[in-house]
N, C-alpha and C positions, 0 to 999 in steps of 0.2 A: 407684980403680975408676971406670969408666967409666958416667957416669948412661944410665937409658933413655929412648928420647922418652917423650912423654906419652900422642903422640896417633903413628900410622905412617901417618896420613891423607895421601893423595899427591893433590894435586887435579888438576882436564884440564890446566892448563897445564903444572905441574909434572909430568907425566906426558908431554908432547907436549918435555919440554926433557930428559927424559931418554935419549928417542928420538932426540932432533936429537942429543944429546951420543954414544950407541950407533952413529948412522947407520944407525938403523934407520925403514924406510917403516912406513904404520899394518898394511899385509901382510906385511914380514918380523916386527913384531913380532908378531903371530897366529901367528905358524909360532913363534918364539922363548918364546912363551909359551902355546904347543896352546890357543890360542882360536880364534872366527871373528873375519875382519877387522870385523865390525861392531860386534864385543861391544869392539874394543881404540877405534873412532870412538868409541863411546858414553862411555867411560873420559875418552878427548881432551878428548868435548865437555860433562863434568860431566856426563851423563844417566844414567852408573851410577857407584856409586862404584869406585875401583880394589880389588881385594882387597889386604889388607895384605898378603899372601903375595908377591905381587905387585910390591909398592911398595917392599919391601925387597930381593928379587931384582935389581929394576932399581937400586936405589942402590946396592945389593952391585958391579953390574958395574960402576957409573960411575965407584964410588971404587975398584974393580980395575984402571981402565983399560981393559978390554975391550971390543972393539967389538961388536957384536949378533951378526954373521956367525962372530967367532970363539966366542962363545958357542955360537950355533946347531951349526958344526963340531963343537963338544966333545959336545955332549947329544945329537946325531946318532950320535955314536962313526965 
């Protein structure tokens, strides 16, 4: 069985390398995740936390292999 983390705390950086890994800007990922682009800088820059909701979506995609845009395509329909 597979353990759960402890903690699904994503911090700016790790947050900003899961974007460079998506190829997504701090504005497609606002669109890829119905934020404003301010709320996804504040994330970047530790000023707010990331939501866990959030922070598992975006490792969902990374370890999928999917890039942002095809993301965004699919939840677009």
């Amino acid at each position: 069985m597979m353990a759960l983390r402890k903690s699904n705390r994503m911090s700016g950086a790790q947050y900003k390398k899961a974007l460079k890994q998506l190829a997504l800007t701090q504005a497609r990922a606002a669109v890829l995740l119905h934020s404003d682009e301010r709320t996804s800088r504040r994330w970047a820059n530790d000023e707010r936390d990331v939501p866990g909701p959030v922070a598992r979506f975006l490792r969902y995609l990374v370890a999928a292999n999917v890039t942002g845009d095809e993301a965004i395509k699919v939840l677009e329909g």
